[in-house]
Biopython code that builds the backbone (N, CA, C, O; Angstrom):
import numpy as np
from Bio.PDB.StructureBuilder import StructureBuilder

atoms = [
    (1, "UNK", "N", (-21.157, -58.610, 64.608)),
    (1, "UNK", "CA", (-19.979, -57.759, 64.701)),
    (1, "UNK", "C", (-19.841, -57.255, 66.136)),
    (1, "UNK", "O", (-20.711, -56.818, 66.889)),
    (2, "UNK", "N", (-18.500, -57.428, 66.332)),
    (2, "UNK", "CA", (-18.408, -57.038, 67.954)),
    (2, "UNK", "C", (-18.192, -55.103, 67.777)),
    (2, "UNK", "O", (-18.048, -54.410, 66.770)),
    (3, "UNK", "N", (-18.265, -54.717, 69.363)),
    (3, "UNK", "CA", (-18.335, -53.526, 69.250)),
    (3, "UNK", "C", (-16.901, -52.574, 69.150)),
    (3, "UNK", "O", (-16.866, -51.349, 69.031)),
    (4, "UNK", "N", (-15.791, -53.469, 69.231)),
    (4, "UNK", "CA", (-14.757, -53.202, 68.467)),
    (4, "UNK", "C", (-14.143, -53.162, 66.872)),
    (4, "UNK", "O", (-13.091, -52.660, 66.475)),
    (5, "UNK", "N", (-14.956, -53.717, 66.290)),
    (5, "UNK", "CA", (-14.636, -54.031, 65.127)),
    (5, "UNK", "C", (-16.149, -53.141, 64.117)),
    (5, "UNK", "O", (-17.163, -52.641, 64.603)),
    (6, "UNK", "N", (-15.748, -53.232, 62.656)),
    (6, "UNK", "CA", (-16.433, -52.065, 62.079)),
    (6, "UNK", "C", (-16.496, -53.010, 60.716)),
    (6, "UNK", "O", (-15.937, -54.095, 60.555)),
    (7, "UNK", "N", (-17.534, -52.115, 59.561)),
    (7, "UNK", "CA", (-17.897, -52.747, 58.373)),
    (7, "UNK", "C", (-17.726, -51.342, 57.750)),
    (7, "UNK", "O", (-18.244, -50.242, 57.943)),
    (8, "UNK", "N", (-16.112, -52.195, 56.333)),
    (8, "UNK", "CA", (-15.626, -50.924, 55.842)),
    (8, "UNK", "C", (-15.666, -51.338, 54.388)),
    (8, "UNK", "O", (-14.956, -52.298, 54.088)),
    (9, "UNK", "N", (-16.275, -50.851, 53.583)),
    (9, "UNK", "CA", (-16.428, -50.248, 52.258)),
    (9, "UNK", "C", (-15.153, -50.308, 51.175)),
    (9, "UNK", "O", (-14.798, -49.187, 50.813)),
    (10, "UNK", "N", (-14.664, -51.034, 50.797)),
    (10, "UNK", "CA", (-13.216, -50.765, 49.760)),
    (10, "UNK", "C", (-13.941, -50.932, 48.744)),
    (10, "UNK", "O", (-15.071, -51.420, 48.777)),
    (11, "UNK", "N", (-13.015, -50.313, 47.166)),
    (11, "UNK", "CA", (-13.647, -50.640, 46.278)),
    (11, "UNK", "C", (-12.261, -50.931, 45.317)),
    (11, "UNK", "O", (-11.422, -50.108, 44.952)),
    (12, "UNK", "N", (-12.314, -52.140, 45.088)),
    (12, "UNK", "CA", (-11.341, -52.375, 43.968)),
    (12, "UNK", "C", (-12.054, -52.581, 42.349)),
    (12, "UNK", "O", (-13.165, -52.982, 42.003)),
    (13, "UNK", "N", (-10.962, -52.149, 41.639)),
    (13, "UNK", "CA", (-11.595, -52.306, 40.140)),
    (13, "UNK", "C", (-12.596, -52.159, 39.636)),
    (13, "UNK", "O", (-12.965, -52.868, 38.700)),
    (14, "UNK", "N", (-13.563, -50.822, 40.328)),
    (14, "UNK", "CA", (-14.634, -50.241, 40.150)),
    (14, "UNK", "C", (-15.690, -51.370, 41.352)),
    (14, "UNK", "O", (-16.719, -50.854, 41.787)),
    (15, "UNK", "N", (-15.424, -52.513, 41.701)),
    (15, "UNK", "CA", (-16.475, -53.179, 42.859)),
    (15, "UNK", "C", (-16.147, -53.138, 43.907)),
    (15, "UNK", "O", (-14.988, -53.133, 44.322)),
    (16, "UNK", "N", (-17.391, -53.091, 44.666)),
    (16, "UNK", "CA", (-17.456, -52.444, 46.026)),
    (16, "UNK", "C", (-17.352, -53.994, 46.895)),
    (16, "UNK", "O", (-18.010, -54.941, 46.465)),
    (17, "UNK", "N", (-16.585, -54.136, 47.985)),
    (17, "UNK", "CA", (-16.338, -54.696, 49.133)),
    (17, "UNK", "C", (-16.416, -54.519, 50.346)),
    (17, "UNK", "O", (-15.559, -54.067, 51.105)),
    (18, "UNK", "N", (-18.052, -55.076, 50.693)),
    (18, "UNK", "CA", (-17.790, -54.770, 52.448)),
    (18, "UNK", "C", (-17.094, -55.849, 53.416)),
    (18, "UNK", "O", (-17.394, -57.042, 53.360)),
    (19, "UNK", "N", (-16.173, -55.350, 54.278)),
    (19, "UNK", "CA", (-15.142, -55.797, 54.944)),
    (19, "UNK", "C", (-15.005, -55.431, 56.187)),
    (19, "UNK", "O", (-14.602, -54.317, 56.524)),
    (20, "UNK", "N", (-15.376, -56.471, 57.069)),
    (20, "UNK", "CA", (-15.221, -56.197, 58.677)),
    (20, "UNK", "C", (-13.926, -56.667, 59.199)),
    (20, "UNK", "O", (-13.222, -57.664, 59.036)),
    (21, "UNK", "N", (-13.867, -55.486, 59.946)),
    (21, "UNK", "CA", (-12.294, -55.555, 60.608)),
    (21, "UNK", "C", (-12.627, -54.779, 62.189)),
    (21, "UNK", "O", (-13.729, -54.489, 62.655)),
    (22, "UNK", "N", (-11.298, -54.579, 62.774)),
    (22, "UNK", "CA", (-11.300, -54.566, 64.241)),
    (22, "UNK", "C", (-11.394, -52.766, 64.138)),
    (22, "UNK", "O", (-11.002, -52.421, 63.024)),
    (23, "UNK", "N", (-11.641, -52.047, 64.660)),
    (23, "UNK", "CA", (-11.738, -50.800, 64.204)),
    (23, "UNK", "C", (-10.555, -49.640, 64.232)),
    (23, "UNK", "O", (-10.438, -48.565, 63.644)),
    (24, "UNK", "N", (-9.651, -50.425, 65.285)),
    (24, "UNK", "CA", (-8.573, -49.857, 64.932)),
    (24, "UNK", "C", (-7.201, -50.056, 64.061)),
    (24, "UNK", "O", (-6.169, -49.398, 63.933)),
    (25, "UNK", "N", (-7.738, -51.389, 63.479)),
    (25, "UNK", "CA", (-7.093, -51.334, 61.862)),
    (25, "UNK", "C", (-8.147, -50.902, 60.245)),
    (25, "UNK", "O", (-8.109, -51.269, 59.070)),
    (26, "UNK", "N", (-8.980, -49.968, 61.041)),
    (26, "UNK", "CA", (-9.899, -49.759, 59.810)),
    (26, "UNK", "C", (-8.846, -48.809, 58.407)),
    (26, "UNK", "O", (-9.135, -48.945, 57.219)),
    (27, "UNK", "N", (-7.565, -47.831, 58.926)),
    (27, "UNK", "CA", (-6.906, -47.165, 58.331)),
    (27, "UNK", "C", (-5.898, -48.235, 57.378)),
    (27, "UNK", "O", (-5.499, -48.197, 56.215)),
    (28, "UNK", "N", (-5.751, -49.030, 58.327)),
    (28, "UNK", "CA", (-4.611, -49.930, 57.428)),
    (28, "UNK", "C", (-5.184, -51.041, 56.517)),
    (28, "UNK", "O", (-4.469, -51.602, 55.687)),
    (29, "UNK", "N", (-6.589, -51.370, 56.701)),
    (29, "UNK", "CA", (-7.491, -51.695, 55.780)),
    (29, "UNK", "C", (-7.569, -51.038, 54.495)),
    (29, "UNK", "O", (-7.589, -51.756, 53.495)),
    (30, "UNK", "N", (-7.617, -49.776, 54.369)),
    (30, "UNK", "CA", (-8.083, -48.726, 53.770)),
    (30, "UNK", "C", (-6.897, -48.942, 52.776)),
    (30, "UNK", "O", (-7.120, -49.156, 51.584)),
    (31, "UNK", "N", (-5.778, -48.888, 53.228)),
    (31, "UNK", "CA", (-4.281, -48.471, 52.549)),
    (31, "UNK", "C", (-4.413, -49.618, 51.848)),
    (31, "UNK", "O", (-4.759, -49.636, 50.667)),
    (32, "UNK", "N", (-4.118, -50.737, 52.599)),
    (32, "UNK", "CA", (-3.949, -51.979, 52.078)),
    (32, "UNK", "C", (-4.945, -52.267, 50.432)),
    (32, "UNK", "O", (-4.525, -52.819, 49.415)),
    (33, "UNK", "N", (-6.046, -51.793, 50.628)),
    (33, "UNK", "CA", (-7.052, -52.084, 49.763)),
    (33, "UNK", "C", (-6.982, -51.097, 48.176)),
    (33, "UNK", "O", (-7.282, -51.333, 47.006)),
    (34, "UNK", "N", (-6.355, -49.791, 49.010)),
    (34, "UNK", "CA", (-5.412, -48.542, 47.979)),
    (34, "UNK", "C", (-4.763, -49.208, 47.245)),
    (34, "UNK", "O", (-4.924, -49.129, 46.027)),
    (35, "UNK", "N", (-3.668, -50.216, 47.930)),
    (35, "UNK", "CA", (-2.371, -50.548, 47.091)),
    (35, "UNK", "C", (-2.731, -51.589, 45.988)),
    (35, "UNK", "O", (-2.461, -51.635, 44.788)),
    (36, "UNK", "N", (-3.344, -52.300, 46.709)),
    (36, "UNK", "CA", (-4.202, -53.618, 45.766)),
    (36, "UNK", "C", (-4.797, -53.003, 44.811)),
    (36, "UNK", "O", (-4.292, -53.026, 43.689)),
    (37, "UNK", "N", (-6.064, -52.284, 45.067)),
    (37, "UNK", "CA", (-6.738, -51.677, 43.398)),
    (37, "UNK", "C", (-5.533, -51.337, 42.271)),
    (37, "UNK", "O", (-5.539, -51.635, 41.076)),
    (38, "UNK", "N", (-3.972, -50.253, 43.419)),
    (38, "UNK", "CA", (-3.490, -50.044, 42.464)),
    (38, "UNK", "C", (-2.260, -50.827, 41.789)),
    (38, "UNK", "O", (-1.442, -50.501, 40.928)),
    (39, "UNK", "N", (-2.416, -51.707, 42.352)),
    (39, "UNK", "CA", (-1.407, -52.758, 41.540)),
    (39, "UNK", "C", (-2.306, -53.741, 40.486)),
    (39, "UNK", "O", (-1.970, -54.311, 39.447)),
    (40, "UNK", "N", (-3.679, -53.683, 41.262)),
    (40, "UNK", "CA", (-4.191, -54.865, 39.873)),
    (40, "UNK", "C", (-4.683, -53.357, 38.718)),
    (40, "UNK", "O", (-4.709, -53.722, 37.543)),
    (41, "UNK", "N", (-4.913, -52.383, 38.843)),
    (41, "UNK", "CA", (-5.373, -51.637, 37.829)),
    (41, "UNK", "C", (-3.833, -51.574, 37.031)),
    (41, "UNK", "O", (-3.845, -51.404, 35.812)),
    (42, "UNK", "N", (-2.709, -51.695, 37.645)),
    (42, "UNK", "CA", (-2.099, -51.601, 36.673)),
    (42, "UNK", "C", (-1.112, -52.916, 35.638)),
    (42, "UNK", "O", (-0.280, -52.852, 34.733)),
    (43, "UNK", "N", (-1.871, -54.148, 36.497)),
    (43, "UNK", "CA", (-2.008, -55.240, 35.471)),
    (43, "UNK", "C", (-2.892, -55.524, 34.635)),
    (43, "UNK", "O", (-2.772, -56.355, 33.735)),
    (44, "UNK", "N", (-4.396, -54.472, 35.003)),
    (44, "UNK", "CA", (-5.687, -54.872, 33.773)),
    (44, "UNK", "C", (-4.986, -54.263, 32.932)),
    (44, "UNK", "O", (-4.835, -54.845, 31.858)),
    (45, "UNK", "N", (-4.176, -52.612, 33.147)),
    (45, "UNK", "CA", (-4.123, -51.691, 32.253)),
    (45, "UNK", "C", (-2.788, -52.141, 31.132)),
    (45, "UNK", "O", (-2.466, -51.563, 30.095)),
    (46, "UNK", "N", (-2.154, -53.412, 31.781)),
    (46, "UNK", "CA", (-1.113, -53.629, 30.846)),
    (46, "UNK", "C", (-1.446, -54.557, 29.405)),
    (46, "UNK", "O", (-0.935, -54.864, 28.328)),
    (47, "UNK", "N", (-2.669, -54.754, 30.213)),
    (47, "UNK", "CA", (-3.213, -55.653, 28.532)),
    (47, "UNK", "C", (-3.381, -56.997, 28.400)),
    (47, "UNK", "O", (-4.238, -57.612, 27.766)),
    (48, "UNK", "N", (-2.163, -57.525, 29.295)),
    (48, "UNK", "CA", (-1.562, -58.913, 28.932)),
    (48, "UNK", "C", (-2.514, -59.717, 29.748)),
    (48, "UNK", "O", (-2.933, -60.787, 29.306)),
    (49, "UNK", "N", (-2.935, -59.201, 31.083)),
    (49, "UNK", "CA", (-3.929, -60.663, 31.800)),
    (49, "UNK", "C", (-5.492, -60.189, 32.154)),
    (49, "UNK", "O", (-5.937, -59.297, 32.876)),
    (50, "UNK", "N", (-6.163, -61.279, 31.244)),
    (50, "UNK", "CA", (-7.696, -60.883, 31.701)),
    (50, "UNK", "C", (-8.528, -61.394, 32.201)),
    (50, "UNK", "O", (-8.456, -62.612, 32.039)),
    (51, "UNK", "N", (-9.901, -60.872, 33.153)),
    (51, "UNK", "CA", (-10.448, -61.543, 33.720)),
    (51, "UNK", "C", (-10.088, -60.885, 35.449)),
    (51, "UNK", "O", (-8.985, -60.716, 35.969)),
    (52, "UNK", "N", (-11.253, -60.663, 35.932)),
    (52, "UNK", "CA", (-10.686, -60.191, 37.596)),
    (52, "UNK", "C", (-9.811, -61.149, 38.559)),
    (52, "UNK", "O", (-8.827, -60.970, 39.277)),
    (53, "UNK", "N", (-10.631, -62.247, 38.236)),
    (53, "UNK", "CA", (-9.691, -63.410, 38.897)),
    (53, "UNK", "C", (-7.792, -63.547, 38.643)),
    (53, "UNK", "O", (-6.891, -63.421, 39.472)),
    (54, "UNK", "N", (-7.742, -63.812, 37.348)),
    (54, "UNK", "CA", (-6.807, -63.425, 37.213)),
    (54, "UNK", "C", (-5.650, -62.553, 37.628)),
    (54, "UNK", "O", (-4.568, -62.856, 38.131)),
    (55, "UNK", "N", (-6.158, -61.404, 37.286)),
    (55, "UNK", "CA", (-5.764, -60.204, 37.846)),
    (55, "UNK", "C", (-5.110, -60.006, 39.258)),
    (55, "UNK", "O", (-4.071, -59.498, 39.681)),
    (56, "UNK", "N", (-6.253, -60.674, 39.816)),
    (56, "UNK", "CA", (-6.121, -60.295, 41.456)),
    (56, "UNK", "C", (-4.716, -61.684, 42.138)),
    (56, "UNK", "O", (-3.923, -61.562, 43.071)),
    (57, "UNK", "N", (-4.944, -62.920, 41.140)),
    (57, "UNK", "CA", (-4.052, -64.236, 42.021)),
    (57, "UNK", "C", (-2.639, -63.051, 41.103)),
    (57, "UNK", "O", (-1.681, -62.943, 41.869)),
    (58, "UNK", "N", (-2.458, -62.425, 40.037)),
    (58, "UNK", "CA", (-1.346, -62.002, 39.381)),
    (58, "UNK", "C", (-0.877, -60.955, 40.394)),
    (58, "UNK", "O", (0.266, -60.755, 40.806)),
    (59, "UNK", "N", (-1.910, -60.393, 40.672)),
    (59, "UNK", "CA", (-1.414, -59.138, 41.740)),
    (59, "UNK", "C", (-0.778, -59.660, 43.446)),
    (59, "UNK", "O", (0.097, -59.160, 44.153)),
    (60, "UNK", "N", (-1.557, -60.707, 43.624)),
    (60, "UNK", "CA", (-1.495, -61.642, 45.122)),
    (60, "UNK", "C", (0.143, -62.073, 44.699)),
    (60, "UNK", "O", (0.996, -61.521, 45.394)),
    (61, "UNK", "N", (0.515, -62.770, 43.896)),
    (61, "UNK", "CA", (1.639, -63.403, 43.360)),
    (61, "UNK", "C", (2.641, -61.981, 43.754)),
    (61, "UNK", "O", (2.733, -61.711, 44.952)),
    (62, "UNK", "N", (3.280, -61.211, 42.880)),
    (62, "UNK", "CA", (3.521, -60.127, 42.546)),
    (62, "UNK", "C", (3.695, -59.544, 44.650)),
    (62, "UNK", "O", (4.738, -59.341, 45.271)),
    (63, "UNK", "N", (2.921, -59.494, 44.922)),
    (63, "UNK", "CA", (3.130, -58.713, 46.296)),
    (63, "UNK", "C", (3.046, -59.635, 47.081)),
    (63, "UNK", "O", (2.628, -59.072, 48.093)),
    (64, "UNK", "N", (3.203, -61.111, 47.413)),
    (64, "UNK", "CA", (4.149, -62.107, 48.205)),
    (64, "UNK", "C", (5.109, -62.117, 47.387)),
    (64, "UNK", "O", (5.865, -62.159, 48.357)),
    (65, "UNK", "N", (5.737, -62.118, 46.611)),
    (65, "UNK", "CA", (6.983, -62.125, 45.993)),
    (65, "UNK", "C", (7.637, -61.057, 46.601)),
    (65, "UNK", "O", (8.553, -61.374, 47.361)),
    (66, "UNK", "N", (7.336, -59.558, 46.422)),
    (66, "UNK", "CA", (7.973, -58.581, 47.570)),
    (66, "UNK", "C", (8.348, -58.673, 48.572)),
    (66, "UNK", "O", (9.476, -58.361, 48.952)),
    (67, "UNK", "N", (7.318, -59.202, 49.322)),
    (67, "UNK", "CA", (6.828, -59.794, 50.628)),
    (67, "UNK", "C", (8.147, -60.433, 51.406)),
    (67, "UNK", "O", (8.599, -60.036, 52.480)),
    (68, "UNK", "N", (8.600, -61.416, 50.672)),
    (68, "UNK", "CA", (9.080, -62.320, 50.611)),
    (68, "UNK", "C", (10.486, -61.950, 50.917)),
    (68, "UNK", "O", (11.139, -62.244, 51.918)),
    (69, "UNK", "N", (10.924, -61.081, 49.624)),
    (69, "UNK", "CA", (11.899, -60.281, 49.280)),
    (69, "UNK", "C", (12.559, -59.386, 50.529)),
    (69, "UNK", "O", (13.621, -59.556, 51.128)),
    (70, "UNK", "N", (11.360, -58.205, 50.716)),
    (70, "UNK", "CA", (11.793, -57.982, 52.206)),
    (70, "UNK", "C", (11.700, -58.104, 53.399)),
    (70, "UNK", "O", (11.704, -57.200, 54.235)),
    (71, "UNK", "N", (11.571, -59.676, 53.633)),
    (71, "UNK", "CA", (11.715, -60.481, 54.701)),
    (71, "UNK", "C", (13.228, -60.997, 54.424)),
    (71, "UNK", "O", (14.008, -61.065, 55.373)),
    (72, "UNK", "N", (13.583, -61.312, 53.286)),
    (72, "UNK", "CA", (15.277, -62.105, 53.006)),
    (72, "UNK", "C", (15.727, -61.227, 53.668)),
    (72, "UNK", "O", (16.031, -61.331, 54.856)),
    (73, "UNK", "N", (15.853, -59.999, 52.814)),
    (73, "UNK", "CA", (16.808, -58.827, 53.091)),
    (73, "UNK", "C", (16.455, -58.139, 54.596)),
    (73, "UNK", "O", (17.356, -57.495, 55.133)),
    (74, "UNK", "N", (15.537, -58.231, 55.077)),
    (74, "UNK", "CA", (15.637, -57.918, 56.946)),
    (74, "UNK", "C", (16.050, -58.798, 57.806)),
    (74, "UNK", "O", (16.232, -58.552, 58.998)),
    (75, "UNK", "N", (16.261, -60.098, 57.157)),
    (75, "UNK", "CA", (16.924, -61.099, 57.947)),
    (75, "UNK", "C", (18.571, -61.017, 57.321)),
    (75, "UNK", "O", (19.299, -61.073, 58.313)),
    (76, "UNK", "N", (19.200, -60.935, 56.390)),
    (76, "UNK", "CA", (20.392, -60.219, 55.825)),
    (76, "UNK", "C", (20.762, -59.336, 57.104)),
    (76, "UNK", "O", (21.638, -59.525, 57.948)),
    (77, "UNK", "N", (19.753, -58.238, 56.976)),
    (77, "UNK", "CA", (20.306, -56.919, 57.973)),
    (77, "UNK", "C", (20.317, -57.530, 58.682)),
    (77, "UNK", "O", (21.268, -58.259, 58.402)),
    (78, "UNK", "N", (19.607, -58.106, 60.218)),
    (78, "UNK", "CA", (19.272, -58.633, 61.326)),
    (78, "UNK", "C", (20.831, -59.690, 61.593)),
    (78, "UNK", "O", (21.563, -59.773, 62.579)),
    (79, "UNK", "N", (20.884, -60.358, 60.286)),
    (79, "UNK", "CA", (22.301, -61.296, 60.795)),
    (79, "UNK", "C", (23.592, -60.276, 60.803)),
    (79, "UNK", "O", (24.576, -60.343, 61.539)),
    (80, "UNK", "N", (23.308, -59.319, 59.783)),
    (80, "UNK", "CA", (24.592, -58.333, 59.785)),
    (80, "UNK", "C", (25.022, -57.818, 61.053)),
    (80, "UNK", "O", (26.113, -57.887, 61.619)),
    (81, "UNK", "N", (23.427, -57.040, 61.534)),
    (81, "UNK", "CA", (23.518, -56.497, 62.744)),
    (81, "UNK", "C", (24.050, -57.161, 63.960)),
    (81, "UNK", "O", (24.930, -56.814, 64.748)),
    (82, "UNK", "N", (23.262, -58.239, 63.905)),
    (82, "UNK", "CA", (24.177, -59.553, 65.455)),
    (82, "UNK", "C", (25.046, -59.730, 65.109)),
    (82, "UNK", "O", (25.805, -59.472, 66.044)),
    (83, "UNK", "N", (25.939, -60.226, 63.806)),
    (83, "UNK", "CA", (27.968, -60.327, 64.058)),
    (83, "UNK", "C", (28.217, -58.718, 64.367)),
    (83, "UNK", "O", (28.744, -58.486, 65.456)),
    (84, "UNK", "N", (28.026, -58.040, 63.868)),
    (84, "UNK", "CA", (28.557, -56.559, 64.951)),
    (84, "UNK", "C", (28.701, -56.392, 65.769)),
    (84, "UNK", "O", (29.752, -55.934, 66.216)),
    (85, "UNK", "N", (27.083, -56.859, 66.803)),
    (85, "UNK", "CA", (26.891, -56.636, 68.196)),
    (85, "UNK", "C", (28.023, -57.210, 68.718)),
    (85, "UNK", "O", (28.778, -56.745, 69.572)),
    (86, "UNK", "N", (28.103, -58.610, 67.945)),
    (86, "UNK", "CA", (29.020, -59.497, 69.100)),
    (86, "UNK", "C", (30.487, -59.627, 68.721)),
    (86, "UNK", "O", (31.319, -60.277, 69.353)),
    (87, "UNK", "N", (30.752, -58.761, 67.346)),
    (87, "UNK", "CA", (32.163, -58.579, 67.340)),
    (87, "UNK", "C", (32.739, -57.390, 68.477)),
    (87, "UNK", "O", (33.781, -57.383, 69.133)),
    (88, "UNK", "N", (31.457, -56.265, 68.411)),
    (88, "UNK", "CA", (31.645, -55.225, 69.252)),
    (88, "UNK", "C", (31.547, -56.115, 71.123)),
    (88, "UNK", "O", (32.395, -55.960, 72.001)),
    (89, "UNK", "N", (30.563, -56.784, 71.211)),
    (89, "UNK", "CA", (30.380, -56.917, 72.666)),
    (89, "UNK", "C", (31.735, -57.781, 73.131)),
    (89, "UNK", "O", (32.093, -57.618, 74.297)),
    (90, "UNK", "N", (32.542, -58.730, 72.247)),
    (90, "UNK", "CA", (33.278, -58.981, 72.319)),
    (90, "UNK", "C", (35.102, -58.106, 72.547)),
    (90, "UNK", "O", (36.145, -58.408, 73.127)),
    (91, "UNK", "N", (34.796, -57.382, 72.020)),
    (91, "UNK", "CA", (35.716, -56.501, 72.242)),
    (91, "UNK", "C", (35.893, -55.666, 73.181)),
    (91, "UNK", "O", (36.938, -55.039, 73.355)),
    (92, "UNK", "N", (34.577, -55.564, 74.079)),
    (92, "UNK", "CA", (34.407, -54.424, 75.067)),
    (92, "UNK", "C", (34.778, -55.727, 76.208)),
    (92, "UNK", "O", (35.480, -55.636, 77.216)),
    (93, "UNK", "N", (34.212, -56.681, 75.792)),
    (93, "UNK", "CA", (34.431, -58.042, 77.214)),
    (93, "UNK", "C", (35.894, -58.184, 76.928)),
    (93, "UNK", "O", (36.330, -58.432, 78.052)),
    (94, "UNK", "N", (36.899, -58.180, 76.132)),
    (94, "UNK", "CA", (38.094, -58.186, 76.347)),
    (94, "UNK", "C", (38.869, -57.345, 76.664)),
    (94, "UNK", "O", (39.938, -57.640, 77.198)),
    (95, "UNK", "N", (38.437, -55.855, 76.356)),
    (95, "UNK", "CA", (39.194, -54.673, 76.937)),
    (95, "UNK", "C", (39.082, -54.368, 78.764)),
    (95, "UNK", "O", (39.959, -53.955, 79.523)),
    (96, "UNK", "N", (37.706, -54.742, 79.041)),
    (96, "UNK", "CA", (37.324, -55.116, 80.418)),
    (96, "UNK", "C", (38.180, -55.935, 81.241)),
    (96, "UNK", "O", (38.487, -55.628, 82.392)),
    (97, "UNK", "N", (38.589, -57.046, 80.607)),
    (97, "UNK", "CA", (39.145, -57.872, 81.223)),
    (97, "UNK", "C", (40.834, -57.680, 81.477)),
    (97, "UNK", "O", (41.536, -58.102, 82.396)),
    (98, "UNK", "N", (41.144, -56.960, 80.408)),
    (98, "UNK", "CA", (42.903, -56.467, 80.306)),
    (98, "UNK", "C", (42.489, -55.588, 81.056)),
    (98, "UNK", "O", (43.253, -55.551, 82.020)),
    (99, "UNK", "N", (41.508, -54.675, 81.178)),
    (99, "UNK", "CA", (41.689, -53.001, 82.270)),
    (99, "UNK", "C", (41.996, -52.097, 81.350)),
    (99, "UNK", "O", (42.368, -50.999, 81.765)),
    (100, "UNK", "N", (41.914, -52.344, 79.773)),
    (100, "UNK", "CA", (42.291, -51.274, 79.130)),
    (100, "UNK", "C", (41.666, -50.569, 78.699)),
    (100, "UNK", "O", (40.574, -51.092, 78.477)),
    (101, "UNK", "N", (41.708, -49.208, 78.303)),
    (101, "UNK", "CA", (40.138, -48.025, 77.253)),
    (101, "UNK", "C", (40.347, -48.807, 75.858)),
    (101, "UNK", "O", (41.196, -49.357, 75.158)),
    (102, "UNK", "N", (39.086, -48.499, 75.936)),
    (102, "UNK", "CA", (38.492, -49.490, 74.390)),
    (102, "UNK", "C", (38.676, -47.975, 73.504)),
    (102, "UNK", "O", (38.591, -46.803, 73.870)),
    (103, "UNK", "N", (38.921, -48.517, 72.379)),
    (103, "UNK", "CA", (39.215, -47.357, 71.503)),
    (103, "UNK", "C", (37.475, -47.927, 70.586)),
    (103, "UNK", "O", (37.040, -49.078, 70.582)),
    (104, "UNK", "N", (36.966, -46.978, 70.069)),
    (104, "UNK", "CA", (35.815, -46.660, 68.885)),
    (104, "UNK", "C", (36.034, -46.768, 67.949)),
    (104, "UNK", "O", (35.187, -46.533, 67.087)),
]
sb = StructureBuilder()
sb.init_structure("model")
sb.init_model(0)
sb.init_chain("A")
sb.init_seg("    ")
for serial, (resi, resn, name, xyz) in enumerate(atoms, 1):
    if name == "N":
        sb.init_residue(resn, " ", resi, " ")
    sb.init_atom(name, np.array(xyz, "f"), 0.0, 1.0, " ", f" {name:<3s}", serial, name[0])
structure = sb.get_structure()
């Protein structure tokens, strides 16, 4: 282990995981490992899938599917946002060019 990086302790579904990471993502380790216990505790707790393995590819599935989700929709925004820019930048390059005040 380099002297940047650290050995951090998570514990999902009552088992313990030691996990080396860089030390200044030891917090977002931490979270990350939060959200996971609590998304697979609340697929053991639904009944329907058993087995840890399970559990965990159901939970992996489940949060790339999100994942996924809001990547579409920030690329949605992102294209929304550029026809604006350039309906707007367009409009300021033509008011420029007549000499006229751009109205808002």
């Amino acid at each position: 282990m380099s002297e940047n990086s650290a050995r951090v302790s998570v514990r999902i579904l009552e088992k313990d995981y030691q996990i080396a990471c860089p030390t200044d993502e030891r917090s977002d380790l931490l979270d990350s490992a939060e959200l996971l216990n609590s998304r697979m505790r609340e697929i053991r707790d639904g009944g329907k899938v058993v087995g840890l393995d399970r559990i965990a590819v159901i939970a992996a599935l489940n949060m790339a599917n999100e994942l996924i989700r809001l990547r579409s929709r920030d690329g949605h925004l992102e294209s929304e946002v550029g026809s604006r820019l350039r309906i707007l930048r367009e409009r300021v390059e033509s008011a420029l060019e007549k000499g006229q005040q751009l109205e808002l």
